[in-house]
C-alpha positions in Angstrom: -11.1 -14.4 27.7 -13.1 -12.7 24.8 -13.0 -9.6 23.9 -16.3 -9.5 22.4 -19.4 -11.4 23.4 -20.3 -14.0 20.3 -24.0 -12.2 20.1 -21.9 -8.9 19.5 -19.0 -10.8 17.1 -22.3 -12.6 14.7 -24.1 -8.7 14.7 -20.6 -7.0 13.1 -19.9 -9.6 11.0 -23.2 -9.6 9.8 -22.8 -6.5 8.9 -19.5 -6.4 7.2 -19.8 -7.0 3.5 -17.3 -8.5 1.2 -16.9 -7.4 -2.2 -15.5 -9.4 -4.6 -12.5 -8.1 -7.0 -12.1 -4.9 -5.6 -10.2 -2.7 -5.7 -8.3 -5.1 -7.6 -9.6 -8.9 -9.6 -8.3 -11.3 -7.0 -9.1 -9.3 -3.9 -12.1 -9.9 -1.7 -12.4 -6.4 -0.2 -13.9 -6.3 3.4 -16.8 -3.3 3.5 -17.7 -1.8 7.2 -20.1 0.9 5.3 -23.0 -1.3 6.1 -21.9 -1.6 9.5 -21.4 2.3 10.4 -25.0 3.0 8.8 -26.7 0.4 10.8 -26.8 2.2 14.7 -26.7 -0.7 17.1 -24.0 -2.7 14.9 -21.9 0.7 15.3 -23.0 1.3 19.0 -22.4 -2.3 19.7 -18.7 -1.9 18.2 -18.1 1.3 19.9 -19.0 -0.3 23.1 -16.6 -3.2 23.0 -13.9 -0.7 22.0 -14.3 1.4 25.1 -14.1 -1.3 27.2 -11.2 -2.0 25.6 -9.6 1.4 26.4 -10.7 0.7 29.8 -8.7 -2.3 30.2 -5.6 -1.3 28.6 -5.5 2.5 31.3 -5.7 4.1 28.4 -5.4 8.0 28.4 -5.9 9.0 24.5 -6.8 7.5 21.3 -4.9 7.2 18.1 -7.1 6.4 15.0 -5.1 5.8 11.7 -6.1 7.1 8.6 -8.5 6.6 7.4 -11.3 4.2 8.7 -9.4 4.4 12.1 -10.6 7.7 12.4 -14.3 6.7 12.3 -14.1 3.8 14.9 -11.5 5.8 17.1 -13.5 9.3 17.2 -16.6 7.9 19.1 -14.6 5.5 21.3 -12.4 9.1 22.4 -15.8 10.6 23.0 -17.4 8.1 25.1 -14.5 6.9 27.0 -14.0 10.6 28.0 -10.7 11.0 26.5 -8.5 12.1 23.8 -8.8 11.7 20.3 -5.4 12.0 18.3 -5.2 11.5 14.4 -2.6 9.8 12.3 -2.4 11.0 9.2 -0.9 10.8 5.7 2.0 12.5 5.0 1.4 16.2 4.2 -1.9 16.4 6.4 -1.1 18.1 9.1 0.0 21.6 9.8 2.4 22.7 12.3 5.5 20.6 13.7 4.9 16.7 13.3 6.8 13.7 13.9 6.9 11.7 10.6 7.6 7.6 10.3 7.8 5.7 7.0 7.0 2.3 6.2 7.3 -0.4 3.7 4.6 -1.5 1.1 4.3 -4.2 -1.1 5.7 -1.9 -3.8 7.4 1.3 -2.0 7.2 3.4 0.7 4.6 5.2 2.6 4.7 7.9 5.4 2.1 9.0 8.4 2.6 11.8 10.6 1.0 12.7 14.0 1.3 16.3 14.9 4.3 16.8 17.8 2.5 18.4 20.9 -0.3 15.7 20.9 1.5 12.9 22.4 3.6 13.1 25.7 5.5 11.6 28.3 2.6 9.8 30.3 0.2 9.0 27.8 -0.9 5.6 27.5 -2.0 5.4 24.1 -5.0 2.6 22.4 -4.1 2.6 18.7 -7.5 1.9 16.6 -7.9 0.8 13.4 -10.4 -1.0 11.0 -7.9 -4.2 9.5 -5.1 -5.6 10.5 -3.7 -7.2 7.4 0.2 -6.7 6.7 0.9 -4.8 9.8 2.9 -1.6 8.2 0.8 1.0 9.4 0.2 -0.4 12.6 4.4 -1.0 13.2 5.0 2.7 11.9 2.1 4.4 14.5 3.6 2.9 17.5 7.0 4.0 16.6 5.6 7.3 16.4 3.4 7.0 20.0 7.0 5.9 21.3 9.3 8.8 19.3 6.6 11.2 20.9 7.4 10.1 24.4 4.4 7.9 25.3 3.7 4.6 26.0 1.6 1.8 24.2 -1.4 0.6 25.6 -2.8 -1.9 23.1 -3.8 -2.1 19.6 -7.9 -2.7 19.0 -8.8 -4.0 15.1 -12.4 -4.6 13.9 -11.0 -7.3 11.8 -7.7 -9.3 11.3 -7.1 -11.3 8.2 -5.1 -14.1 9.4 -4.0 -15.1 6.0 -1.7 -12.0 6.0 1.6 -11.3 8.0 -0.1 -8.1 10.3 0.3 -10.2 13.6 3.4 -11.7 13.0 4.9 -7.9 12.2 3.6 -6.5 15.2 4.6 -9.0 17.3 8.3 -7.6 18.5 6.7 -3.4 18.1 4.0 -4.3 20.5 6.7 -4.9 23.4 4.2 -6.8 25.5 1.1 -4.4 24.4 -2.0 -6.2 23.8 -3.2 -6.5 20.3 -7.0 -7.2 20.1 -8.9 -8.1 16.7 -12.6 -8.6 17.1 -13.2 -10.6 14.0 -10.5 -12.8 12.5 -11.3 -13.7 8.8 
């Protein structure tokens, strides 16, 4: 079964603009500006992703830095439940839980501040692109280290050419992981 209706799948994609050679020559960067400034590709987006959090029992909403944020916030709002930011290292104030991950060259780190996840949260992790997985893996540790469980995972987009499924695959533990578009 779909997630998204083909109508709904054309109008984002239509909206999502690639941008050759950046930020980088050799990468074809995926732009979802055009798609927040246009209101019914947004609404339309937003709408699939709280039926989404709707299927998956979910109770609050992660959104990972940063484009997570944008998609998550509105999907917290209209579902009727919490919003919860994962940030960078060195974002948050107060007592936070920290996980590191690998990147192509180094380490990263995000946080999520202590008290917002708990025992009995079922928590829908929302992020723009799936594409190595590293974030993804290192936010569900976290929702798990806090004491809550994973609902699902909801992407805009998935590029399939890159390992982010295949990582997530043993972190998800049976969770589902939905990508509405998969370039």
């Amino acid at each position: 079964m779909s997630v998204i209706s083909e109508q709904a799948r054309e109008l984002l994609l239509s909206r999502i603009k690639d941008v050759a050679d950046y930020p980088k020559p050799g990468v074809m960067f995926k732009d979802i500006t055009p798609l927040l400034a246009d209101p019914k590709a947004f609404a339309a987006l937003t709408d699939v992703l709280v039926e989404l959090a709707a299927r998956y029992g979910a109770t609050k909403i992660v959104g990972l830095e940063a484009r997570g944020f944008i998609l998550a916030a509105p999907v917290a709002v209209q579902a009727g439940i919490g919003f919860v930011p994962v940030r960078k290292a060195g974002k948050l104030p107060g007592a936070t839980l920290a996980q590191s991950y690998e990147l192509e060259y180094g380490t990263a780190e995000i946080e999520v501040h202590a008290e917002d996840l708990a025992a009995g949260d079922r928590v829908m992790v929302i992020d723009d692109v799936l594409a190595t997985g590293g974030t993804a893996e290192a936010s569900l540790s976290l929702i798990r280290r806090a004491g809550a469980e994973v609902a699902g995972v909801a992407v805009l987009m998935e590029l399939s050419f890159l390992p982010g499924r295949e990582k997530l695959s043993g972190a998800l533990a049976g969770a589902p992981l939905d990508a509405l578009i998969v370039v």
